[in-house]
N, C-alpha and C positions, 0 to 999 in steps of 0.2 A: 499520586500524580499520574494523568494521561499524557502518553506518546502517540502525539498530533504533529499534522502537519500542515504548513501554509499553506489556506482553501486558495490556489492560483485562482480556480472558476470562478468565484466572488471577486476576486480583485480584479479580475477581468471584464467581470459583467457591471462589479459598480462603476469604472473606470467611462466602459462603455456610455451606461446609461447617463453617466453627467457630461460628456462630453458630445455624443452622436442627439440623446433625448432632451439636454438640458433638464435631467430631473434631479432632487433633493433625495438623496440618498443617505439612509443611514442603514448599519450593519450591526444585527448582533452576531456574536462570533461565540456560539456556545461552548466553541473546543476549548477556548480559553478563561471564559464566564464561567463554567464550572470551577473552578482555582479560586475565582473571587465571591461567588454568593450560594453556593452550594455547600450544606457541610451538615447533611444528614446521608449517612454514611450506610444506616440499617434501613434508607427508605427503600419500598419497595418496587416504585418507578419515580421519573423523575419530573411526576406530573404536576406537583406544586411548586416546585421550582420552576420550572414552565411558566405556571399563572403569576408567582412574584415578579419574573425577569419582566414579561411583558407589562403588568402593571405599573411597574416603573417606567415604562418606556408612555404606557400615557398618561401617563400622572404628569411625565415633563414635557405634555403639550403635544407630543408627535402624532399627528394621526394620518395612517399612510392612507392611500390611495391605493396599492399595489403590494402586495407581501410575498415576495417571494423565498421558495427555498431550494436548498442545495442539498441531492444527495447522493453520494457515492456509491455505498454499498449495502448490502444486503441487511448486515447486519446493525444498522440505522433503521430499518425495516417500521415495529413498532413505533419507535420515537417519534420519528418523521409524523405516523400517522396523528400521536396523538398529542405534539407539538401543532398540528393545522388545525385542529380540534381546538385548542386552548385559542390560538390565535383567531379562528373564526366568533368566538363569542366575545373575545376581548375586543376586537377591532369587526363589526357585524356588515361596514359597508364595504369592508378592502377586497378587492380582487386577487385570489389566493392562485400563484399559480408556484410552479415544482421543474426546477431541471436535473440537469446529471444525468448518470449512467442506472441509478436505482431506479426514477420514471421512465423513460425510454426504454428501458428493456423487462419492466414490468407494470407496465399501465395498466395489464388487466386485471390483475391482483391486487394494485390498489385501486381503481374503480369497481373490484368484487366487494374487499372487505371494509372500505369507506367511500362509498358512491360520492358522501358530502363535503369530504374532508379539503379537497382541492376543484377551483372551477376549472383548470387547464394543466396538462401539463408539457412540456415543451420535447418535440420529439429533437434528438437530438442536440447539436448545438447552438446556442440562445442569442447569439449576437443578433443576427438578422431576423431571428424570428421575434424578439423583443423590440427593433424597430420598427416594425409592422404595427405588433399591438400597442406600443407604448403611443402611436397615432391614430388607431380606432376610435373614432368616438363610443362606439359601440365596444365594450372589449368582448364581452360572452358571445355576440353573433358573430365577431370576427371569427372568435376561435372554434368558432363551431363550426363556420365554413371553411377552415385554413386546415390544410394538410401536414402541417407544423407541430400543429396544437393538439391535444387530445382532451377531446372533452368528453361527457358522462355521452350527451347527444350524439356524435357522432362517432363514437365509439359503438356505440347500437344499430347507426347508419351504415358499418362496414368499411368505412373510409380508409383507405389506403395512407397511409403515412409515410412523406417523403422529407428526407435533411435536404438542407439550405447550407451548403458550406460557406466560408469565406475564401475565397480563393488566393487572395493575397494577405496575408497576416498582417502585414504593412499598416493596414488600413485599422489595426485594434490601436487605441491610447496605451499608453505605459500602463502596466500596474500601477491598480492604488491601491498601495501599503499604506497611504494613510485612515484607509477606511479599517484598521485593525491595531489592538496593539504588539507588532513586530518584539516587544521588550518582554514578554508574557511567553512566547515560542519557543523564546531562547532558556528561560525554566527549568525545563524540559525539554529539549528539541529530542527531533526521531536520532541525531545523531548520537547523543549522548549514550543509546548503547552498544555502541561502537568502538572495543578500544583503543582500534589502530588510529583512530581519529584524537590528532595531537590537542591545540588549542579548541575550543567549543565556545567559545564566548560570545561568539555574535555570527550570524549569518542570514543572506537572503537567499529565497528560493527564486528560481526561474524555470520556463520551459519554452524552447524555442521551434519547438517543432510540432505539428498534431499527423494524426493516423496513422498506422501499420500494414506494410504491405500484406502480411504471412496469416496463414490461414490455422492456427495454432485452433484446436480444436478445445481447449481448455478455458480460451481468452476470449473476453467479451470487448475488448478493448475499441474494436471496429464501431459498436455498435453509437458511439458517441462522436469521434471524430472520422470513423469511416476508414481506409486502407492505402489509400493516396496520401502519398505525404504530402506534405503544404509548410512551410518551416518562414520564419522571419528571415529577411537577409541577412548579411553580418555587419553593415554599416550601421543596420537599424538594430541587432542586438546589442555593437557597440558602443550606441550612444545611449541604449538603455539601462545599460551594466553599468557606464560610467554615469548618469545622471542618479543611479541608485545609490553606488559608491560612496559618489557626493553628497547625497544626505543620510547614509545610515555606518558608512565607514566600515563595512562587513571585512570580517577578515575568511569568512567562506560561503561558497557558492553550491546550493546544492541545487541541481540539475534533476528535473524531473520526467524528463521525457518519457512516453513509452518506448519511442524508436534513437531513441538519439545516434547511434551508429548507420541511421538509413544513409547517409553520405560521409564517409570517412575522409573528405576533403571539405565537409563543409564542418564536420565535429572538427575537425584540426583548426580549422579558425574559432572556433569558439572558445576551445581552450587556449587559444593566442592569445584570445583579447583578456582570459581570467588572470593570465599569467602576466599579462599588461596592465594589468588593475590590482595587483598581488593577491589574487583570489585562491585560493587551494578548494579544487575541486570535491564534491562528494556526490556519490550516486547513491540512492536510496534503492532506486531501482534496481534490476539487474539487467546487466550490459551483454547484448546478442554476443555468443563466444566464436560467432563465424568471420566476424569482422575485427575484433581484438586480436589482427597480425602485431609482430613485433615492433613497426614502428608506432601505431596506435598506443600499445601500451607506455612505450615508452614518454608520447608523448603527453601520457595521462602523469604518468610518476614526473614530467617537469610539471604540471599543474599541480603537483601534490597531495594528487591520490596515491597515498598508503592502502588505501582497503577497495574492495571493487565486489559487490554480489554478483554472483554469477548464475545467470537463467543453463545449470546443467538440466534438470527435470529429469531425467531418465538414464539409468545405464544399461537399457537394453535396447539396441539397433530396431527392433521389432517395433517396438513401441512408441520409439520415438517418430517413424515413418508413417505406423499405420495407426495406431490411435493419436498419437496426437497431434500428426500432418507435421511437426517439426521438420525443420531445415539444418538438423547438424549432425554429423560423424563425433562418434564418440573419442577418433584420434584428435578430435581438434579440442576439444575437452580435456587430453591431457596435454597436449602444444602449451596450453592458455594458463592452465594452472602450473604449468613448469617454470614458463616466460617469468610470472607473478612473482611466483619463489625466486626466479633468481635475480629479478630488480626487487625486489623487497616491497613486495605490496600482497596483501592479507588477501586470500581469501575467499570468501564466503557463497556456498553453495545452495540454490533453490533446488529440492528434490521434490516432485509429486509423484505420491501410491496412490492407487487404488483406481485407476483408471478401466471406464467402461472396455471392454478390450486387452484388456493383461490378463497375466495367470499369473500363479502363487512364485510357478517355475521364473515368470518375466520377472518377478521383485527379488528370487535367490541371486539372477543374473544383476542385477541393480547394486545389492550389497557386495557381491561379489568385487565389481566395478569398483567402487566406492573405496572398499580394502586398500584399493592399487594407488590410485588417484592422489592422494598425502593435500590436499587442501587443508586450508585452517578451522572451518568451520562447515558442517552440513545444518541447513534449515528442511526438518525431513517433514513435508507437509501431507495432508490428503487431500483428495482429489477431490476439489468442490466445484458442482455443478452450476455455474453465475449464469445467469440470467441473460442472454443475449449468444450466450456462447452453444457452438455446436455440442458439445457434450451435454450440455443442460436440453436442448432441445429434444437429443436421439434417446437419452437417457430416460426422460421424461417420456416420449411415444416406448419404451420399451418397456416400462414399469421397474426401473430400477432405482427411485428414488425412494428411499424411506424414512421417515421422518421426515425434522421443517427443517428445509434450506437455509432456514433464518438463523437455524443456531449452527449453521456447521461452522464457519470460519475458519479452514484451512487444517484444525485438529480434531472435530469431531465427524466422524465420515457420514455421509448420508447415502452412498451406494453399494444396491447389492445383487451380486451378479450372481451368474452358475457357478463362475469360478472362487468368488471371495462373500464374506459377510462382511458389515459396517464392522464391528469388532474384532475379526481378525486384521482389517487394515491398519486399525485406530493401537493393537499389540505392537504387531509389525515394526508400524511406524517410529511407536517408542522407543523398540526395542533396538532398530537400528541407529537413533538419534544417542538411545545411551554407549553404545559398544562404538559410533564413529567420533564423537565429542566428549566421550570420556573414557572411557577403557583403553582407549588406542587413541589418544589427543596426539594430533600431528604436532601440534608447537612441543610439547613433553618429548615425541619422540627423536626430534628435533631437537632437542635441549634450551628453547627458548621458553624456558620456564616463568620467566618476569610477566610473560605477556599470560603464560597461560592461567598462571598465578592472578591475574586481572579478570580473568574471563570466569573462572570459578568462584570467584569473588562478586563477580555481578549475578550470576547462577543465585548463592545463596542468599542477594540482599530480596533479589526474588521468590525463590525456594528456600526457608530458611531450614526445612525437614531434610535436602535436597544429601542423602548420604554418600551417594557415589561422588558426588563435588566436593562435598567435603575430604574424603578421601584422596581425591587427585589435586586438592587445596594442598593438604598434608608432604605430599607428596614432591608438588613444586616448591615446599617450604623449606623440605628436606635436601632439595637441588640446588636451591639459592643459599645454604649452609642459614639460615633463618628458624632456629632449634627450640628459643624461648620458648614459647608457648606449645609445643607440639603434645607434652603430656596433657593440657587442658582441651587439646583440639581434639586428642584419639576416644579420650575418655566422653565426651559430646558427641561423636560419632558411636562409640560402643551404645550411648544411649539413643539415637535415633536407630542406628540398625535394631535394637534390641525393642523399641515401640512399633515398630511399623513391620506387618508381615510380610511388605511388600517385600523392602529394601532385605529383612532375614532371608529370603525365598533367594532372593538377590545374588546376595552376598554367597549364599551357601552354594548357588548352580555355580557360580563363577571363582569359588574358591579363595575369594578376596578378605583381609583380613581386615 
């Protein structure tokens, strides 16, 4: 099973497009059509699965005029290309065009590696630039002359590319959750690995706000909705939360925002109206720790966040100013995670290594940091250079990328500097993920074993080999007086340590039995 999450931008855009364009819109939703017609497991792309889904789509009559697609992230990369592939032969007269943050901030690598695959793709945000075209009679000469649009033509003409924002949010239609099935999400929702997150049985997403003010050198986030914030009001969030309520009865609200704390008076009415709708908040994302003062938090744990990710990145003062332009004092980083602990809400740290601009000495100071800190979970990531963002840009003019961008995803490094290799990052990185989340587990030292006992337990349904988990399984078993099976679990363990010369190597530096 994949851990997906609700495409907001399609249900924004099909929303759009039937109500602003009067058009016939239908969506296939492959995050969750994988679940239902996919089920070769050893294939080795998912390029036939591609040609059955769409052949069913005209088999039952539909033949578009317009085929758009949605893409996020890097690592959709291939797919993307070779989904408009399938779809330009199956559908040969449809006008193929491409939004999201993966075209806008890499048109020219997909116009390198598939000139054919797409006529247009939308720079930026698609609302108004799709009212334009969806009126052309012409659509290819529109968008060859619109500075919106990027096409093969004017891409070679040099054409400057400018967004078209909405300036008042007001003016988008509700989500349409009906153009998906919301009941297939919930499966699987991203929340489910979460375990401070109580009930999971139903929930919608939302996001009430677009752009970021901050100039985070890592984040490409600008590059789609831009730096100025722009947010729905709260009359118009609140009638959309509760017309949603009404027909889906969610019992949680995840909140997507990149900036959601850009107004800590206008975030407190949001969580009013969840906590007037009996919503229990989650954030997927993680929440700026400059603005999580005491009352804010507080006012999240009455909305019913238990757990909260938190954008720490860095523990060293250095690096968080000068490579990565960040806006936070590291005393406010343990303010936030103190506050947490003592209302009882989880949690969970975003770290990135391997940054253009650190030394080996800036990542001893980070671990170092980290030691102090007693949060519940570190997500220890590497430093991946996306596509829009200043580090991908300086990175790139400095010759520090190696290998394809397309497979880093956050754990495989692709920078290499005077100071660091891709592989000492990618050690590093382990290495501090296993000695903060399992050698030294804050819930363990803490003595909340129950939770920890849950957290090692979702470890091995992932990692079944996973021997240091199993270990501190053991261990929280042994805390909860929970003895039964402990002789079948050690003996499992003596056998993974005793196959893998990782975990041996492991085991033997660190003295553990």
């Amino acid at each position: 099973m994949l851990v997906t999450d609700v495409p907001l931008g399609v249900l924004t855009i099909s929303a759009w497009l039937k109500e602003k364009c009067a058009a016939e819109v239908r969506v296939i939703d492959f995050n969750t059509e994988i679940h239902h017609s996919w089920h070769d497991a050893h294939a080795e792309s998912f390029h036939e699965w591609f040609c059955s889904v769409l052949a069913a789509v005209k088999e039952s009559g539909f033949v578009p005029d317009l085929i758009g697609f949605s893409s996020l992230f890097i690592t959709g990369y291939e797919n993307l290309i070779d989904l408009a592939g399938v779809a330009k032969e199956m559908f040969p007269g449809a006008f193929r065009i491409c939004g999201g943050n993966l075209p806008t901030t890499m048109y020219q690598e997909l116009f390198e590696d598939a000139p054919e695959a797409f006529d247009a793709l939308c720079f930026g945000e698609g609302e108004l630039a799709l009212t334009e075209l969806m009126a052309a009679e012409d659509k290819k000469a529109y968008c060859d002359q619109s500075s919106q649009w990027i096409t093969l033509h004017n891409l070679k003409a040099g054409t400057v590319y400018q967004h078209k924002f909405i300036d008042e949010l007001d003016e988008i239609p509700y989500l349409d959750y009906s153009c998906i099935a919301l009941q297939d999400y919930h499966r699987n929702p991203t929340i489910k690995a979460y375990t401070s997150v109580g009930d999971r049985t139903n929930y919608i997403t939302f996001m009430g706000s677009r752009g970021c003010p901050f100039h985070c050198t890592f984040c490409s986030a600008h590059a789609v909705h831009g730096r100025k914030m722009r947010s729905f009001s709260i009359p118009r969030i609140e009638a959309e939360l509760t017309a949603l309520s009404q027909t889906y009865s969610p019992n949680i609200l995840v909140i997507e925002d990149d900036m959601f704390l850009w107004d800590n008076n206008w975030a407190a009415e949001v969580l009013k109206i969840a906590q007037k709708l009996n919503l229990a908040c989650f954030f997927p994302n993680a929440l700026a720790l400059y603005a999580l003062d005491r009352p804010m938090l507080e006012e999240l744990y009455r909305t019913g966040v238990r757990q909260l990710p938190l954008a720490v990145e860095w523990g060293s003062e250095r690096v968080l100013k000068q490579a990565m332009k960040k806006p936070l004092k590291l005393s406010i980083t343990n303010r936030v995670v103190q506050d947490c602990h003592d209302l009882g809400i989880y949690t969970d740290c975003n770290i990135i290594l391997g940054m253009p601009g650190e030394t080996l000495e800036d990542i001893d100071d980070t671990r170092e940091f980290l030691r102090g800190l007693n949060a519940n979970w570190y997500r220890i990531n590497v430093a991946t250079p996306l596509a829009g963002s200043e580090m991908y840009i300086k990175a790139k003019e400095a010759g520090f990328i190696k290998g394809d961008i397309r497979l880093a995803g956050y754990k495989k490094c692709v920078v290499e500097t005077n100071d660091f290799s891709p592989g000492q990052i990618e050690s590093i990185a382990y290495g501090i993920n296993l000695e903060m989340n399992f050698l030294h587990n804050t819930d363990i030292k803490f003595g909340n074993y129950q939770r920890a006992k849950e957290t090692f337990e979702n470890v091995l349904t992932l990692r079944s080999d996973h021997a240091l988990a199993m270990l501190k399984l053991i261990e929280c078993k042994v805390g909860l007086g929970q003895v039964d099976d402990l002789a079948a679990m050690r003996q499992k363990l003596a056998l993974m340590v005793r196959e893998s010369p990782f975990w041996t190597e492991y085991f033997r530096a660190h003295s553990l039995q």
